[in-house]
TITORGU-399632 format. One record per residue (C-alpha): residue number from 1; residue in three letters; x, y, z. Coordinates in pm, 1 decimal. Layout:
BEGIN
+-----+--------+----------+----------+----------+
| num | residu |        u |        v |        w |
+-----+--------+----------+----------+----------+
| NUM |    ala |        X |        Y |        Z |
...
+-----+--------+----------+----------+----------+
//
This chain:
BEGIN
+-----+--------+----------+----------+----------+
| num | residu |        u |        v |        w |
+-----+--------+----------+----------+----------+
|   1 |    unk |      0.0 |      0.0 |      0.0 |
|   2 |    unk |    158.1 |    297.4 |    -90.2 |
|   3 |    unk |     53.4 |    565.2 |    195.6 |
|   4 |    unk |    152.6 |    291.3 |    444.7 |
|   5 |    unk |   -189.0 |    202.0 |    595.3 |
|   6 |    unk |   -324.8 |    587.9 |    645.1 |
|   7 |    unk |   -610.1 |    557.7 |    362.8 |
|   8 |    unk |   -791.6 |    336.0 |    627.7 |
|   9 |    unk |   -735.5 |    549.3 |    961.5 |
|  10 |    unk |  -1039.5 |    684.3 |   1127.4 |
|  11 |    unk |   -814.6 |   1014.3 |   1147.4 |
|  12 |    unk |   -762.2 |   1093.0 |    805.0 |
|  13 |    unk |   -460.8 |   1350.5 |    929.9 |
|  14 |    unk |   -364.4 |   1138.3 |   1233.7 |
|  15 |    unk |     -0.5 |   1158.7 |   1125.0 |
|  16 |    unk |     -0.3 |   1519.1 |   1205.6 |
|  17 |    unk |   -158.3 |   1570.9 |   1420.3 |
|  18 |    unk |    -41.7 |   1693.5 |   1810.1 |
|  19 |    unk |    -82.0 |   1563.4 |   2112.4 |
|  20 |    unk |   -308.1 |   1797.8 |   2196.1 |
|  21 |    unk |   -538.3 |   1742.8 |   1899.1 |
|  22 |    unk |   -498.5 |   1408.7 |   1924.0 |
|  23 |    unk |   -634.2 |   1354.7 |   2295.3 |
|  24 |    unk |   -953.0 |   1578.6 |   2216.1 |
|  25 |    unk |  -1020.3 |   1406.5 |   1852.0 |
|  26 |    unk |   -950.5 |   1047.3 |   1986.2 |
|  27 |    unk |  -1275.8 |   1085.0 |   2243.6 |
|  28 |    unk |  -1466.4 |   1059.1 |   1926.7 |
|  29 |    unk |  -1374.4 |    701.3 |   1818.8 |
|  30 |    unk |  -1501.0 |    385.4 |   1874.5 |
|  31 |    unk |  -1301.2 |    105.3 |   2104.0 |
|  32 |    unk |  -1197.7 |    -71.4 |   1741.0 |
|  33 |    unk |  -1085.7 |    251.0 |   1564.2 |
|  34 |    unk |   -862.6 |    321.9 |   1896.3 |
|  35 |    unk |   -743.3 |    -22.3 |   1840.5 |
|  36 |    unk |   -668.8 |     67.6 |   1476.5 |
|  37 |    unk |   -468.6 |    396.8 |   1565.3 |
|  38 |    unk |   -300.5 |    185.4 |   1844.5 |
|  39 |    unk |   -169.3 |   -110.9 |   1600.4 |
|  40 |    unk |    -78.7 |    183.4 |   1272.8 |
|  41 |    unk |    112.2 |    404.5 |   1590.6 |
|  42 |    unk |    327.5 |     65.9 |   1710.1 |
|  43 |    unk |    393.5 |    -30.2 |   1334.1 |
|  44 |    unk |    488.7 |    299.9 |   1214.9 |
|  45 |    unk |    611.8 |    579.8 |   1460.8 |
|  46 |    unk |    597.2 |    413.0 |   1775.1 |
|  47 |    unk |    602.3 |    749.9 |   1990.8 |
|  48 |    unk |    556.6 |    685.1 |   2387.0 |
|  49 |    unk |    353.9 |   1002.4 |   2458.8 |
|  50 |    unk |     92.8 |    853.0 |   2140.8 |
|  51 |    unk |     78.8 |    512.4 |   2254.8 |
|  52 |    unk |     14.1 |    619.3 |   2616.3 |
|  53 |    unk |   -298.4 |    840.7 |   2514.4 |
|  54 |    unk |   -469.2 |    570.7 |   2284.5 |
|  55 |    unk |   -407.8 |    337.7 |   2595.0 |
|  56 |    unk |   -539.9 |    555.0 |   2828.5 |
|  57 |    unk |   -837.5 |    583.8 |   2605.9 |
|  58 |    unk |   -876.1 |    208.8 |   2545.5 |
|  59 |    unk |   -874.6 |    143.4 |   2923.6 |
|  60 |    unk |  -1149.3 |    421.1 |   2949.1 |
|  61 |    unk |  -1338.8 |    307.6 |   2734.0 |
|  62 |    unk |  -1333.9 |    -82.3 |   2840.1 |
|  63 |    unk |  -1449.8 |     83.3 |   3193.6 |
|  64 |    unk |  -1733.1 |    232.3 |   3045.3 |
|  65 |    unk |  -1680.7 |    544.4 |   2895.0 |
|  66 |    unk |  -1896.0 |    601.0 |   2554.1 |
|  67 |    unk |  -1765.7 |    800.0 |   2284.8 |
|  68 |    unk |  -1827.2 |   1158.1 |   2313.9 |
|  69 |    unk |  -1824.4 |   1449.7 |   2022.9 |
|  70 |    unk |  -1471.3 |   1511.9 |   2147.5 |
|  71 |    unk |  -1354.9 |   1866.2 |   1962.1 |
|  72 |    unk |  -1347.9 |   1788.7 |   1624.1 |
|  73 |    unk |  -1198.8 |   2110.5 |   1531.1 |
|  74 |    unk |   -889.2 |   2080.0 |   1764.1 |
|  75 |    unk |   -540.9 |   2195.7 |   1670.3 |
|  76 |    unk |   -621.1 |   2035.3 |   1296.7 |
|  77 |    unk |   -356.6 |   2090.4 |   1101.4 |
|  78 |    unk |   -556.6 |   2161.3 |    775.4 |
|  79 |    unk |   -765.9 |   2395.6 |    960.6 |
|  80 |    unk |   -533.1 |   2691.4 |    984.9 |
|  81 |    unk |   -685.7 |   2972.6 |    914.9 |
|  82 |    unk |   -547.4 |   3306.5 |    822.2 |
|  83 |    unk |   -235.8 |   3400.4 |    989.6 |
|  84 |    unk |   -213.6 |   3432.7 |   1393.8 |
|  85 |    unk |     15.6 |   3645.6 |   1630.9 |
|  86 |    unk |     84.1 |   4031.9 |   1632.5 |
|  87 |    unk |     78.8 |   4229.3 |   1330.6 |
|  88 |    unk |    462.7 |   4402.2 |   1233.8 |
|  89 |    unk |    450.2 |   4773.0 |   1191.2 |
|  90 |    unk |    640.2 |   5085.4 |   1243.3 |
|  91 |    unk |    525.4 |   5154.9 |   1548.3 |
|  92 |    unk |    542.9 |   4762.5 |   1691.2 |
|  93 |    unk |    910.2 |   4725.7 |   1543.0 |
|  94 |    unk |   1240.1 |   4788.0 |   1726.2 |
|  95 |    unk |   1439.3 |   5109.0 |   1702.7 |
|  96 |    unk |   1730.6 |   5037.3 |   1474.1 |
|  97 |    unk |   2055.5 |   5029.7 |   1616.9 |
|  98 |    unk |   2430.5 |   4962.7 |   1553.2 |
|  99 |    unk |   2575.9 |   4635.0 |   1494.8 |
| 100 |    unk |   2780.7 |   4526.5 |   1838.1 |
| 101 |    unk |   3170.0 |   4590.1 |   1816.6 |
| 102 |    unk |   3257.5 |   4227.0 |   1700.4 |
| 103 |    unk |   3031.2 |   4229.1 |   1421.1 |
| 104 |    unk |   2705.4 |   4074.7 |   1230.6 |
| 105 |    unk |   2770.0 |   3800.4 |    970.9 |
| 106 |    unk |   2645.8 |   4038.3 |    702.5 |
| 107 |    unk |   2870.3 |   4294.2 |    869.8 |
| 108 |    unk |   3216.7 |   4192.0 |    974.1 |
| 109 |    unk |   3384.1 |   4366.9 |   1330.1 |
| 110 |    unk |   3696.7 |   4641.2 |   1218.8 |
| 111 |    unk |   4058.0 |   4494.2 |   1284.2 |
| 112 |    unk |   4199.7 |   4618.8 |   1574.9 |
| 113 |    unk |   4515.4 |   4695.3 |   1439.0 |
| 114 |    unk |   4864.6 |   4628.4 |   1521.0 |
| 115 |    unk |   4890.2 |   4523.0 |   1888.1 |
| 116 |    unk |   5259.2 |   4431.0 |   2004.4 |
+-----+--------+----------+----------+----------+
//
């Protein structure tokens, strides 16, 4: 197969998704499709921190927890939208000021002549 197994994962964009997105997403799945992420995650990546959380939700669910909506918008990586953080202007940008006395890599230091 040649995208290794992922056509058939109940998270289409389980491979990249975080942690984070995967512990609010993974509430949503069945016992079996946990069981599915579980066997793909020890085949392929085999990341502790993953394994742990579809464990953790396997042994939740076997005592009795039902599937819940989870957050099916959560940190999804093809779901960025727009860009995020603080907008650069004049007035949010630093005040210029000289390279330090050793030099930038663009510009190099001045020699410091002959010492004897």
């Amino acid at each position: 197969m040649a995208d290794g197994g992922r056509s058939g994962l109940p998270l289409p964009d389980y491979d990249h998704l975080p942690i984070g997105g995967l512990e609010s997403r993974v509430r949503s799945l069945a016992p079996e499709e946990v069981e599915t992420l579980l066997s793909y995650e020890r085949t392929h990546a085999d990341r502790l921190p993953v394994t742990e959380v579809l464990t953790a939700r396997l042994e939740q669910l076997d005592a009795g927890a039902e599937p819940t909506a989870g957050d099916p918008q959560a940190l999804r990586p093809e779901a960025r939208a727009g860009r995020h953080g603080s907008p650069v202007s004049p007035t949010t940008s630093p005040e210029p000021h000289s390279p330090p006395p050793h030099g930038t890599p663009d510009q190099r230091g001045r020699p410091k002549g002959d010492r004897t």
